[in-house]
Every structure is written in structure tokens, then in C-alpha cells.
N, C-alpha and C positions, 0 to 999 in steps of 0.2 A: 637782828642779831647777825652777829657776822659768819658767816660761812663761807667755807674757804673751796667749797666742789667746784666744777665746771658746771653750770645748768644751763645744756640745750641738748635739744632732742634725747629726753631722759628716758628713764627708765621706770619700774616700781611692781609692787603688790597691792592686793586691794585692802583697805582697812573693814575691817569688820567692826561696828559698831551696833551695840547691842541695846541701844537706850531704847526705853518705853517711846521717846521722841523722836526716834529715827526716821520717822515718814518726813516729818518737818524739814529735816534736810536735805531730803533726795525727791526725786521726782515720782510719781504714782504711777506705773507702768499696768497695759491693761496684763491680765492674769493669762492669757492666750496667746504666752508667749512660745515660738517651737524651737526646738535642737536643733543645731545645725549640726555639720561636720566637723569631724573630732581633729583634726588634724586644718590647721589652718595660719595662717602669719602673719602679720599685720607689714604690708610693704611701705609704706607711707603713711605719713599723718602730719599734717597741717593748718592750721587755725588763719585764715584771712579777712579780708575784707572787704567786700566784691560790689560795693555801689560805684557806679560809674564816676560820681563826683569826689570830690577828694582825693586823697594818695594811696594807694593798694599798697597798704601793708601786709606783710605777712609776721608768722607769728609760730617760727615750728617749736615746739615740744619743750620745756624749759626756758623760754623767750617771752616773759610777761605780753601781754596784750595790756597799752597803759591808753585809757579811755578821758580825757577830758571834758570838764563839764560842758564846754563850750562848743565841744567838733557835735559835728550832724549828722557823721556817719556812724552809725549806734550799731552796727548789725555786720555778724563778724561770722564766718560759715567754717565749720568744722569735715575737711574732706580727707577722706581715707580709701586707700587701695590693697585688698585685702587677696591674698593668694586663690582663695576659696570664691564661688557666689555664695551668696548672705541675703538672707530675705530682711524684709526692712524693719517686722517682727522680733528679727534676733537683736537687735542693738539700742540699747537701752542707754538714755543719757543721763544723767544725776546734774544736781544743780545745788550749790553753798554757796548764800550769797551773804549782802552785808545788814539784809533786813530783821529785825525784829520776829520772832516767831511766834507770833500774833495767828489766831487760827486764820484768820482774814488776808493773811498773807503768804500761805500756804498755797504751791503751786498748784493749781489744777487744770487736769486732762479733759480736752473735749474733742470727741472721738470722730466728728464732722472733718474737722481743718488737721487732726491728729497731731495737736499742737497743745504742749503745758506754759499756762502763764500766771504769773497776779503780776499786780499793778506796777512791779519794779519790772519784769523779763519775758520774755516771752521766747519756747526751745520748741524749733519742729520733730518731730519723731523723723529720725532718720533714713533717707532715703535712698537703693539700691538699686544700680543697672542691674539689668538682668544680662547685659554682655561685656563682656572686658571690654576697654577702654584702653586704645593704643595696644601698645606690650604692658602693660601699668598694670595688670591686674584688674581687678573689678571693684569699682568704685561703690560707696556711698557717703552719704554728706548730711550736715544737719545744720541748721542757722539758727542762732543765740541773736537774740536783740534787747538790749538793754535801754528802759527808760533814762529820760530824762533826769525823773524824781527818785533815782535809784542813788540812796545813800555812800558815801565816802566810802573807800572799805574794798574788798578785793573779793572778787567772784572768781570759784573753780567750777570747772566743769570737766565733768568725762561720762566717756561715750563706754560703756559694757556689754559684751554680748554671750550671747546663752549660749551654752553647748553642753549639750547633755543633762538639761537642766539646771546646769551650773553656770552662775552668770561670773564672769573673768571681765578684768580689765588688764590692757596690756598698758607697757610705761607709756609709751609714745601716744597716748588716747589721753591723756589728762592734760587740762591746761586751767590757765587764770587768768584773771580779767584784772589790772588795777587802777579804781578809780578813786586819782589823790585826793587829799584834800587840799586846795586849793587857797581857804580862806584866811585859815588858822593862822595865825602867827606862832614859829614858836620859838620856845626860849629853853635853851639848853641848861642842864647843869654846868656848873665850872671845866672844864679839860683841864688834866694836867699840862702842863709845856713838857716838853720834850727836851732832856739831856743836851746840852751841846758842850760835853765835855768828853773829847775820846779816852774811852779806857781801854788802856791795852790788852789784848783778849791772853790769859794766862799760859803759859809754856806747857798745860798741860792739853790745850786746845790742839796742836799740832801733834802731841804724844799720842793722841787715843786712835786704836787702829778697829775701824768699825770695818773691815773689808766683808768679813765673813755673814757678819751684820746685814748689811747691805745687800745682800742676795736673796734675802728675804724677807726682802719689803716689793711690796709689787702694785702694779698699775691696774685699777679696774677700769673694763672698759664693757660696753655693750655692743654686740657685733659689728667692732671692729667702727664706727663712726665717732664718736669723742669720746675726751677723757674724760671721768667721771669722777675718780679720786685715785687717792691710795690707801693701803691696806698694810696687816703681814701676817703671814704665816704662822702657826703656833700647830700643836699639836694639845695643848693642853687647855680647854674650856673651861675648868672649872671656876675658875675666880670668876668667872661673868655668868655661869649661868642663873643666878638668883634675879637677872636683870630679866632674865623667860620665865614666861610660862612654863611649867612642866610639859604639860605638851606639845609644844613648840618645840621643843627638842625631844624628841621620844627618842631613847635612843638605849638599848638593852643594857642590864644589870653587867659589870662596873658602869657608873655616872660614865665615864668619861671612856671612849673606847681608841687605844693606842692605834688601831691601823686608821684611825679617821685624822684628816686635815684639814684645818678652818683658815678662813682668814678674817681677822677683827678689822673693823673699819667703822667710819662713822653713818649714821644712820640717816641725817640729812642729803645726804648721796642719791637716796630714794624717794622720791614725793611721791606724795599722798594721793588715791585714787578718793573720789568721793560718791561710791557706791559700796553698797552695804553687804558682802558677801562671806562665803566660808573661805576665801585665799588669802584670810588676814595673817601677816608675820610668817609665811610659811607654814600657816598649822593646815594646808591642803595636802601637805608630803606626808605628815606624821613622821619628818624625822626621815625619809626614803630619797635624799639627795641623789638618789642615779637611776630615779625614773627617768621616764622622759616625760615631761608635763606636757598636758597638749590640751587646750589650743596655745600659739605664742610664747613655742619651746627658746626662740632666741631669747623672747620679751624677758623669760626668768632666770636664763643661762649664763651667766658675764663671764667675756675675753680676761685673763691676765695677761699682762705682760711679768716675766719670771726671768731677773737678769739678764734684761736686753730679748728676749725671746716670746712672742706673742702666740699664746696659748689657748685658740678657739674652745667657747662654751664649757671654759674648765670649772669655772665654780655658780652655784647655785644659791638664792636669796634665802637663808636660813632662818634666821628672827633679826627683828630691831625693837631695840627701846626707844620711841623718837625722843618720848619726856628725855630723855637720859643722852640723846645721842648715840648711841653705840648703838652696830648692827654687827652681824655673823654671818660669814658668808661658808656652805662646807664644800673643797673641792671633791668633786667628781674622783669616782675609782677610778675608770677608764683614762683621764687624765693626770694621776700620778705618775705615770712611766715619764711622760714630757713633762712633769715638773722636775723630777729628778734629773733630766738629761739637760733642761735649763740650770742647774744649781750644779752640775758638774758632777753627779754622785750619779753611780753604777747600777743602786738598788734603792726603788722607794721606800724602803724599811731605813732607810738610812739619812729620812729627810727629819730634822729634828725639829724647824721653825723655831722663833723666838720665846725666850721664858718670862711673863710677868713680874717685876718684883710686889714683895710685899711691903715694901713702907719708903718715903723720903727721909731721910735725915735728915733734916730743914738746918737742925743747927752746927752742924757739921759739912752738912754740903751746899748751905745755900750760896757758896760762890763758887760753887765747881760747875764745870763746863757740863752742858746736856744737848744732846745729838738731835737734830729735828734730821726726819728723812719724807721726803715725797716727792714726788713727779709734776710740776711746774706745768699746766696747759701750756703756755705758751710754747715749754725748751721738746715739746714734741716726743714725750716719753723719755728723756734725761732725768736719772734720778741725780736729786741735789743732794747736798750736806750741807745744815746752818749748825752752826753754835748759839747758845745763849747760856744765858744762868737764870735762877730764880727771883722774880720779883716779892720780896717779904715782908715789903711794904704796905702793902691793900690786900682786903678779899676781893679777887676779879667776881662774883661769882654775882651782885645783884644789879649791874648791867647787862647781864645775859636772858638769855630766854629757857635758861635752863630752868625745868621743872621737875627732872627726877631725883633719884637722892642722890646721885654721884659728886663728890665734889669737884670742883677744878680748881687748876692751878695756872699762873703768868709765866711766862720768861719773858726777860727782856733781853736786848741785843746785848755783849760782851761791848763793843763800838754800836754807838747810835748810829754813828754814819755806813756803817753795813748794811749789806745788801736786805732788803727784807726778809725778817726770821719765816714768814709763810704767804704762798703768792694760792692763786687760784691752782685747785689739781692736786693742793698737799692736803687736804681735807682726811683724815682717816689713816693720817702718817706717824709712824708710833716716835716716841721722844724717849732719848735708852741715857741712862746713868752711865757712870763712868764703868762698870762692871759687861758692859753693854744689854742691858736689861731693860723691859719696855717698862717707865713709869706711867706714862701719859699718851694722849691720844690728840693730835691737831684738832682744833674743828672751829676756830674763830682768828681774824685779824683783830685789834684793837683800832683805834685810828689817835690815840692823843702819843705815843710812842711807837720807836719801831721793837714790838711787842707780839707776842700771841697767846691766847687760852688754850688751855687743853682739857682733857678730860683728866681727873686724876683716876688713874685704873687702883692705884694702892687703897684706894679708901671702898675698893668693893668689899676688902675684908671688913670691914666695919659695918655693913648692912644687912637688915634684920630682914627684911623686904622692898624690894622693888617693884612690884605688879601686884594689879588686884583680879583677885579670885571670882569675883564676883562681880561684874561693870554694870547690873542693873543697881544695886547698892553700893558698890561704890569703886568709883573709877577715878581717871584724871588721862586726860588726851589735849597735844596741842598739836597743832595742825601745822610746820613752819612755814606753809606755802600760801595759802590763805590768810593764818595769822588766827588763825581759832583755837579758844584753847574751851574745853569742858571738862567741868569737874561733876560730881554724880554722889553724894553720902544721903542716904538712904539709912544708913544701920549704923547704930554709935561708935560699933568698933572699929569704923570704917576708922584707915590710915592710908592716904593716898601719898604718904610722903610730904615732904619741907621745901620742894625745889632745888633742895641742894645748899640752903641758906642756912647758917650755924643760927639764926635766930630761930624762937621758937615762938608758936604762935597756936590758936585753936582755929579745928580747919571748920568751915564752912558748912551747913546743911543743906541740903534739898539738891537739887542740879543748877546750874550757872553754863551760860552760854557767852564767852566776852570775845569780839575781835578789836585785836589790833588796828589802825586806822594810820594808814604814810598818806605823806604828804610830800613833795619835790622839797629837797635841800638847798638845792642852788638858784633858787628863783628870785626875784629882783629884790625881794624884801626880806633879805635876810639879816639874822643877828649875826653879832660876833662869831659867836661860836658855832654856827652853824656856818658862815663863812670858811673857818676854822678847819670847817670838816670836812667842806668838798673841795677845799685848797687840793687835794692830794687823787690820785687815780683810782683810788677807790669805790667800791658803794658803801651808802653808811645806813646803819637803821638799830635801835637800842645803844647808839655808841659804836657800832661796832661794823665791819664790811661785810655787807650781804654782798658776794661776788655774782650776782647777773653784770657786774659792768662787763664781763666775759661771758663767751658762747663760740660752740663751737656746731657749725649743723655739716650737713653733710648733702650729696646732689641728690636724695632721695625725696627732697621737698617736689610732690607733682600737683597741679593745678589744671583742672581743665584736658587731663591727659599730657602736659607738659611738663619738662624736668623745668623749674625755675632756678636752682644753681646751676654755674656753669661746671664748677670745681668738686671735686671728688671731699673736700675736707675745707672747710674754712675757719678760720680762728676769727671772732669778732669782739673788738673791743672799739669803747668809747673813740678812740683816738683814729680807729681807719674802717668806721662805720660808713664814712662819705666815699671812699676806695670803696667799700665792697658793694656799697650800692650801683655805684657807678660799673661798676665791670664784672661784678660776678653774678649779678641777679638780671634776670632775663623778664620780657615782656612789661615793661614797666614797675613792676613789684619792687618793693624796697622793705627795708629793718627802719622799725620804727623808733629814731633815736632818744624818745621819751622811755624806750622799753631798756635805756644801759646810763637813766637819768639816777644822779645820787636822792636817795630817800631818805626820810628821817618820819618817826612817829609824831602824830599828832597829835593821837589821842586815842582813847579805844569805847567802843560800845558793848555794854551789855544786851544782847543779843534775845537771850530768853533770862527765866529765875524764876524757879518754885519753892518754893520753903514759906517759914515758920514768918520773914521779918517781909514779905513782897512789898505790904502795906508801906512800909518806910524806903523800899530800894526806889533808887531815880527812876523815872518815865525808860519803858525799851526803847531801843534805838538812839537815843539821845548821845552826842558826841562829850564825852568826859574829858577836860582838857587840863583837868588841876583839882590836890587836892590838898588837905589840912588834917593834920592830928588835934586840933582842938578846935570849939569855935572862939576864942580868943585870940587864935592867929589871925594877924593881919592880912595876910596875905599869903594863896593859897600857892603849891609848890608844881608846874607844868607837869603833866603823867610825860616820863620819859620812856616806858618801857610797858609791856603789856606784865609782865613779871613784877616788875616793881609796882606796878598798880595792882594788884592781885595779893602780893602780899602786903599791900597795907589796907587791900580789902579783909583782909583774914583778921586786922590788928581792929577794923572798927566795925564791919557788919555787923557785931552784936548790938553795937549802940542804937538808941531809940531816935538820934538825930542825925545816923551817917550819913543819910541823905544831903544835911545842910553841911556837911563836910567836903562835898562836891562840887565844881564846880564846872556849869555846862556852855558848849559854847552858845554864844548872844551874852553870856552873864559876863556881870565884872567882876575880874578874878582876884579882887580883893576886896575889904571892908574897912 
């Protein structure tokens, strides 16, 4: 799916997951584990590849690590320089792979070599100098090695460490592994063509004056190293909070408290840690945004930029809905005097932020002009101004990987041949009506027009529930960094939502574990339409631009006690990957140009599945590459999306033969 953030050297919270199955996914760490110091940082963090032969890649924080079936060097070392010393004790690795959750295939710890493996991985328990290293701080490291026979499918890992009995993960300690698929052919659905007829953008495009607007849209960033996205200001929560938990927001009697300031953004912004703690969504604050969390106070503090002006550790990660996209970010008390003096205003009582509206006119306004605003990775913290209008023609909303109930909406360009309506960095950039009112939220590129999705915020008034109460009975989680999604119903009156899909369908029992499965887009044997699609600079994956083709790191990458950048800040994209290897990466080390390669889905694996129909669901692990609504069809239709697979898992896992409605790779995908 297409996401429009900057991902490198990211950031995040830890997911708490609370399934009866959650050992299956994480590593078995022994119980002996100690506390360290409360107060500690994380200076670096890098993921390499340190066998002598082959090319020494590196791979910092937001920078897939992309693993080929065919390369020899399988074993990729996770090193870190932490402000603090750290016993080797405190840091605990987690591991989500693309295996089947088979008991047999369950990692396990053997306390000899202090190493967890099965038959797909094998993770060392991490290892700690006991002396600083260089000026770098004080090192520890852990090596990931991956089988040969390790399934299609993308591996996360992250490294967490105890303190105070509380195990934390900072952003920059999560990474992933993706290994393509390779073999698959695939076969896209039709793309639209693209307009090639200019329309001239309306007289009221030049009329509409967003100045005041524009002040309060702002840039997040994590201590000051790249951009992450964009955001804006509000003062008013209410419309979003049904997307939280209650306690995710604890926040005293009135709901909504006026001297508080949030900023809305999207939720992809943040990847996923893959350890199982209490610092899930923010509910470790209870709602106390002007603590100071510790350990890896920066890890959960983000830079704004406010009208041109960069606002150190002003706001804090407050909740997200990933199903949904949307995240909450609340600034800091202590930093409202400088957002006020960034915005030009005298007194923080006097910062008002942007108002939500509550509905589109579709039939009144669907050719009036709508404001896209956000900060462009490349233009270096420049916020932009695009136009579009509404697209009224399609639902955007079943090429996506949306799974919460928010719906979305399309613009498309006013003139095709305009500049692109959304580049990487505009992620989280609100889209304001003529009134200048936020309707919608950026958070995908399209690729068959120059197009974008957004989140429609107006249709929060419409929702009965967002979140479940309950995750051991019934949940719904998708992972978009790994590509995992799990659902969890348990109890009938379980409602984990539609995905966002005006269709309606009956949901699923028991739990379901499926990943998503990429494959390279532009590889020698491509179709049409997959031609089609890496024609253009973008990444593509569900249809859509997964922006890794950009990355920004920064000269904190250290190896071995070495800084391996030369430059304080690098912008990297596909086209001056061979520049930065050549002149900004030190000691041999390079960016591994499969890691900024266009994707496309292949297929997706059901993972685990317990319920009522197991007997009839396909073999685990098994690559799903096509399916069919009857067994009458000729011919079965290629899985395009892990979403669109999933919801017409929902239209026939009741049936007694949806198995033979599938069809797997080796089989012939017709009859």
C-alpha cells in the first residue's frame, strides 16, 4: 500500500499484543532477566552484514534489509551504541517471521550458545562491551541468520530492553528482513490510463487564501535526523477519539480539555516494534504527555518544525489506530510558549489549530478545488501547496490495505500534467475544503494517475466503534511493515469492523494469522501492467507507492566504533543510490540497491488458523496466488492485495470447499 512517509532511521512504540499466541511470535527470553538504568539513549542503531565475502551492506532503521534467494551471505548483525552500559541480560530480541506457526516451528532458546532458532533463523542473545567503544558510547550487537528454506515473506526483528522491569523498545532498534518472491509471475489487474487531457485548474484555485492555514500544518521529525511526515495542529480531539481506547487517552472530565494540543497525523509514520509490552499506543503515559519517559526520552519525543521554526522534543506519541491509519501526537506544556512564538501569537491561550469538518458535499463540491499541504522529503522542510478535486468515479478504498472503519476518499490532479498531488514526507498532511477546514488525511500515492488517497476524517461521525475491548476475544491488527495482519473473534458479538469497505460481509471465527508476500516489480519477466508500474519513480505494492524508494539516514550510523556516513544528513533515493555509495559511505559499506527496488504482491500466506472450518482451510504456509468465487470459474483471479484477499476470505471461509477455491503456487491457475 502506498505510503507517503519518509522511512529511515525511524522511530516507534511497542505493540502490545495480548493473544493466547503471542509466545509464537516473539522470542522465549530466559526469566532472569535484571534492570538496568533508568535513564539511558539509544545513540545508534544499525543492521549489517559483516561476512568477508560478498558486498557489506548496511541497512539503518527504516531501510528494508532485501535478502535473495540465491546470495550466500544469510547473516545480517544488529549493532547498537547505547549512552548507558547494559548487561547482555537486559536486551531482549523478538522475531516475526514468514513461517507457519506450527509448534515445530517455534523459536527456541538454548542456554549453552545463548542463541534462539528453528529451522527457518537462528538470533544470538545480545552481546555487551563492558567498555565504551571509541567516543560511540557502549556497544552491544546480536546476529540474525536466516535459512536458506526460509519461506518468501518479510522478517522483523527488534531488539528490547528491560528497565525496571519494563521491557521498552526504542524506534531505531526495529528492523526487517525482505525475502521476494522470486518465482511467481504476476498478473496485475487492469490500471486505469491516465487523462492526457489538460484541464484547466478553476479560478477559484488561485482565490483561496490558506495563509493562516498553513501555519498550522507542521513537520515531524525525530531528533532532528529526517523527516518523518506531516501533521497539524488542532485543539479539538474529539471526532477521533472513538479511533482509542479509553485509556489511551486518559484525560480528566470534560472529554476534551481546551489548554491541551494535539497533532493528527498518520499512523504509518510509526512502525511496529515486534515485542510484547505495556508501552503499547501510549497507554505507558495514562494520558501524562509531560512526563519525561525514560529510558529513550528522544526515542518518544518528536521535533516539530512550526512555520519555518524547529521545535525540539515538542510533541509526544499519544495513540494510533494503524488498521485505521491515523495517529495523535499531544504537544508538550513546556513547549507551547515556542509554538506560540513559531505561529506569531503573543499568548499560547491563543493557539487555536485547525477545525475538522463534519461532511463532504460530494454533489455540490465534487469539482471544487481541495488544498493538499505537507512537507516534501526531498524540498528539505518546504511546505507545499497542491490542488486537486475529487475523484467520483471509483471507491479508492479496496486496493488499499486499509482495515479500519475509516473511509477514504481520491483526489485527483485539476491538470494531469501537474506537479504530483503527494511526494514522499506529505504523509499525515491534512486536505482542507474551500472553508479551509480539514476534510481528509494524505496517506497513499496511487500509481495509474497523478492521484492520492486520503483518510476521510468526516465519516468518524458515522462510527459506532473503532477498537476492540477485548483482543483476547476479539481483535484485528495489521502490521504494515512486515505485512501481517491478525484477526482474533473469540465471542459472537465480536465486530472488528469492515476495513473500511461499503460491502458487507460476515467476519471470520477463531484467530487467522495471513502475511502478505512481495515480490520485485521490475524484474525481467514482467507483465504489461506491472511494466506499467515501475515505468514511473516510485515504489508500488497493493497498487499503490510504498515510498522506501526514499530514505533519509543520518552520520550516526557507527560500525565497529566507526562513523560509516560522511555527511550529517543524506537524502537517498533510487536515482543517486550509486552517488552516495560512492562518496558518502565509508570503509567499504554501501545501501543495498534491492532495498529502494519497486515491489509488487505476490501472494499472501496464511500463517497460523484455529477455528471451527481448519479441516477445510489450505495447508499453513502455503503461497496463495489466486482466487475464485465459484468452482465454475474458469479461471482463478491473481491475490492483488492482502486486503482484497481477506475480504473475500470473509465472503467464502464458511463454505465446505473454499479450499478448492484457491489456488496455490505449483498449481494451474485455471481449469
Amino acid at each position: 500500500m502506498a505510503k507517503l512517509a519518509t522511512f529511515a532511521f525511524t522511530k516507534l512504540v511497542v505493540v502490545a499484543l495480548t493473544l493466547p499466541t503471542a509466545a509464537a511470535f516473539a522470542t522465549n527470553f530466559p526469566e532472569s532477566v535484571k534492570d538496568g538504568p533508568a535513564e539511558v539513549e539509544l545513540l545508534s542503531s544499525v543492521m549489517w552484514q559483516p561476512l568477508s565475502y560478498g558486498e557489506k551492506y548496511i541497512y539503518p532503521p527504516g531501510i528494508p534489509a532485501v535478502l535473495r534467494a540465491r546470495e550466500a551471505n544469510r547473516s545480517f548483525r544488529i549493532e547498537q551504541y547505547f549512552s548507558e552500559q547494559l548487561t547482555s541480560e537486559m536486551l531482549v530480541p523478538h522475531v516475526s517471521g514468514t513461517w507457519s506457526r506450527h509448534a515445530e516451528n517455534e523459536l527456541v532458546y538454548d542456554a549453552p550458545s545463548r542463541r534462539w532458532s528453528n529451522r527457518f533463523v537462528e538470533i544470538t542473545s545480545p552481546r555487551c562491551d563492558r567498555a565504551s567503544v571509541a567516543d560511540y558510547g557502549y556497544r552491544c550487537v546480536a546476529d540474525i541468520t536466516v535459512s536458506e528454506d526460509t519461506p518468501a515473506g518479510t522478517i522483523g526483528v527488534s531488539i528490547g530492553v528491560t528497565i525496571e522491569g519494563v521491557e521498552f523498545t526504542h524506534p531505531n532498534s526495529i528492523f526487517w528482513i525482505i525475502l521476494p518472491e522470486e518465482e511467481v509471475g504476476y498478473v496485475a489487474k487492469r490500471l486505469e490510463q491516465a487523462k492526457r487531457v489538460a484541464v484547466p485548474a478553476p479560478s477559484e484555485v488561485q482565490e483561496m487564501d490558506v495563509t493562516e492555514v498553513r501555519k498550522n500544518v507542521v513537520r515531524i521529525t525525530l531528533g532532528g535526523n529526517f523527516s518523518l511526515g506531516t501533521g497539524f495542529l488542532t485543539r479539538n480531539i474529539e471526532p477521533v477519539r472513538k479511533l482509542f481506547k479509553p485509556e489511551v487517552i486518559a484525560v480528566p472530565t470534560p472529554p476534551v480539555r481546551e489548554d491541551r494540543l494535539y497533532v493528527v497525523t498518520a499512523a504509518h509514520l510509526f512502525p511496529v516494534a515486534y515485542s510484547y509490552g505495556p508501552m503499547s499506543d501510549g497507554e505507558w503515559q495514562q494520558g501524562n504527555t509531560d512526563s519525561e519517559p525514560t529510558p529513550f526520552r528522544s526515542g518518544y519525543q518528536y521535533d516539530l518544525d512550526v512555520n519555518g521554526e524547529r521545535i525540539e522534543q515538542a510533541a509526544t506519541l499519544l495513540a494510533r489506530n494503524v488498521e485505521s491509519d491515523l495517529a495523535l501526537l499531544s504537544v508538550r506544556v513546556a513547549a507551547l510558549p515556542a509554538v506560540a512564538r513559531a505561529l506569531g501569537l503573543s499568548d499560547e491561550s491563543d493557539i487555536h489549530g485547525l477545525v475538522m469538518a463534519d461532511s463532504i458535499d460530494v454533489e455540490n463540491e465534487g469539482d471544487a478545488p481541495k488544498v493538499i499541504l505537507g512537507y516534501p522529503a526531498e524540498l528539505g522542510g518546504t511546505l507545499v501547496q497542491r490542488v486537486g478535486k475529487l475523484a467520483r468515479s471509483e471507491y479508492p478504498t479496496d486496493d488499499t490495505s486499509n482495515f479500519g472503519p475509516l473511509d477514504k476518499f481520491k483526489l485527483e490532479a485539476m491538470d494531469p500534467f501537474a506537479t504530483d498531488l503527494a511526494e514522499p514526507g506529505m504523509s499525515g498532511g491534512p486536505i482542507l475544503d474551500e472553508r479551509g477546514h480539514v476534510i481528509g488525511l494524505t496517506v497513499e500515492r496511487p500509481n495509474d494517475t497523478n492521484s492520492l488517497i486520503a483518510l476521510d476524517l468526516t465519516s468518524l461521525e458515522r462510527l459506532e466503534q473503532g477498537y476492540a475491548l477485548d483482543e483476547k476475544s476479539c481483535m484485528l491488527r495489521f502490521n504494515p511493515f512486515d505485512r501481517i495482519l491478525t484477526l482474533v473473534k473469540r465471542d459472537l458479538a465480536c465486530d472488528y469492523g469492515r476495513f473500511g469497505s461499503p460491502r458487507g460481509f460476515t467476519s471470520l471465527t477463531g484467530e487467522w494469522t495471513i502475511q502478505e508476500v512481495l515480490g520485485f516489480a521490475d524484474g525481467p519477466e514482467q507483465s504489461p501492467a506491472a511494466k506499467l508500474m515501475s515505468s514511473g519513480r516510485h515504489e508500488y505494492t497493493n497498487g499503490h507507492a510504498i515510498i522506501n524508494g526514499h530514505a533519509i539516514i543520518n552520520g550516526h550510523a557507527i560500525i565497529n566504533g566507526h562513523a560509516i556516513i560522511r555527511s550529517t544528513v543524506v537524502v537517498v533515493n533510487r536515482d543517486n543510490i550509486e552517488e552516495v555509495n560512492a562518496e558518502e559511505l565509508r570503509n567499504g559499506f554501501k545501501l543495498n540497491p534491492d532495498s529502494f527496488r519497486n515491489f509488487l504482491p505476490k501472494g499472501v500466506r496464511i500463517l497460523s488458523h484455529e477455528g471451527n472450518d481448519v479441516a477445510s482451510a489450505p495447508p499453513l504456509g502455503q503461497l496463495i496466488i489466486g482466487t475464485r468465487e465459484k468452482m465454475s470459474d474458469p479461471k482463478f483471479i491473481p491475490v492483488y492485495s492482502i486486503r482484497e484477499f481477506v475480504i473475500w476470505l470473509h465472503r467464502n471461509a464458511g463454505q465446505e470447499n473454499y479450499a478448492q477455491l484457491i489456488c496455490l503456487h505449483g498449481d494451474r491457475c485455471s481449469r
